[in-house]
C-alpha positions as CSV (number, residue, x, y, z in Angstrom):
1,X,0.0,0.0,0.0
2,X,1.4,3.2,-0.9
3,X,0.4,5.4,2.1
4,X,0.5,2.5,4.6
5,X,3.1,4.6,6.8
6,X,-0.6,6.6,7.6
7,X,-2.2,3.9,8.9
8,X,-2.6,4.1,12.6
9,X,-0.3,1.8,14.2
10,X,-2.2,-0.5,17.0
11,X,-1.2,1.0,20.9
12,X,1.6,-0.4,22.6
13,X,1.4,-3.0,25.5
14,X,1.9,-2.1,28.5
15,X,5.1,-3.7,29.0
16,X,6.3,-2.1,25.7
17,X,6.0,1.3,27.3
18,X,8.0,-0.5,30.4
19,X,10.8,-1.7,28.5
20,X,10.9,2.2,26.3
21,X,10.2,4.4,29.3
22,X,13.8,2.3,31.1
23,X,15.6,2.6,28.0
24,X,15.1,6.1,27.4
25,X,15.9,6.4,31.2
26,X,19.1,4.5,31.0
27,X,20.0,6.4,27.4
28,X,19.4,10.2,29.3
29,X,21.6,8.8,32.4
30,X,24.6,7.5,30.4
31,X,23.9,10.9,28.5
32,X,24.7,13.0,31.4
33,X,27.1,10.8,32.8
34,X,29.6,11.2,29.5
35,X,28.5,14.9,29.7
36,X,29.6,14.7,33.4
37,X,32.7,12.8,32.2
38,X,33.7,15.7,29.9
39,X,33.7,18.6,32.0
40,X,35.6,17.0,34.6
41,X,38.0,16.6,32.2
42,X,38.0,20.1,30.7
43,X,38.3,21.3,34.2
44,X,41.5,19.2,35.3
45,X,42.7,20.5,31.7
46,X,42.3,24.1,33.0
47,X,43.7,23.6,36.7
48,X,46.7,21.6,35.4
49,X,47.0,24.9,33.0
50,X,46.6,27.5,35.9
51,X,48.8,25.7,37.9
52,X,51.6,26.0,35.8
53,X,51.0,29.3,35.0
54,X,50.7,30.0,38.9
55,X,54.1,28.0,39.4
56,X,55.9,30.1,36.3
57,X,54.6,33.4,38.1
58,X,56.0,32.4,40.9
59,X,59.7,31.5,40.0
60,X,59.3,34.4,38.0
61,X,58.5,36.4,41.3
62,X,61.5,35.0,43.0
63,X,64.0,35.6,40.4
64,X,63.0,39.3,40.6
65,X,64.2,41.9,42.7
66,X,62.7,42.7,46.4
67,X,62.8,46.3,46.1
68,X,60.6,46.7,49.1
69,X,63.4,45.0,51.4
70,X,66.1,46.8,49.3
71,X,64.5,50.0,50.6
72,X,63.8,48.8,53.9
73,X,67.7,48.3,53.8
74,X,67.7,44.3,54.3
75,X,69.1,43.9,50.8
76,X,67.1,42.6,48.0
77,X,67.1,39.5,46.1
């Protein structure tokens, strides 16, 4: 039949509403978990990144001069 996709389908059984409504339950919960997954990646990502940064600024810092003790007249750096 050419326009059989029109034809209303008979309802589902019960336990075929079950079995979808679990499914789509366990689909939306893997969903989020992998969604979960990836931004607690993309976070360590950017703490590993601002960490270093922090620890560069840091030797940086210590390399550098401590004009406010070389004023204070107990030498600098």
């Amino acid at each position: 039949m050419l326009f059989e996709y029109l034809r209303p389908r008979s309802l589902a059984s019960p336990q075929d509403v079950t079995e979808y409504l679990v499914l789509h339950q366990a689909a939306q919960h893997f969903r989020l978990e992998v969604e979960h997954r990836e931004n607690f990646t993309a976070y360590c990502q950017w703490y590993d990144q601002m960490a270093a940064e922090n620890r560069a600024t840091l030797a940086q810092m210590r390399c550098e001069l401590n004009l406010l003790a070389w004023f204070s007249g107990r030498g600098g750096g």
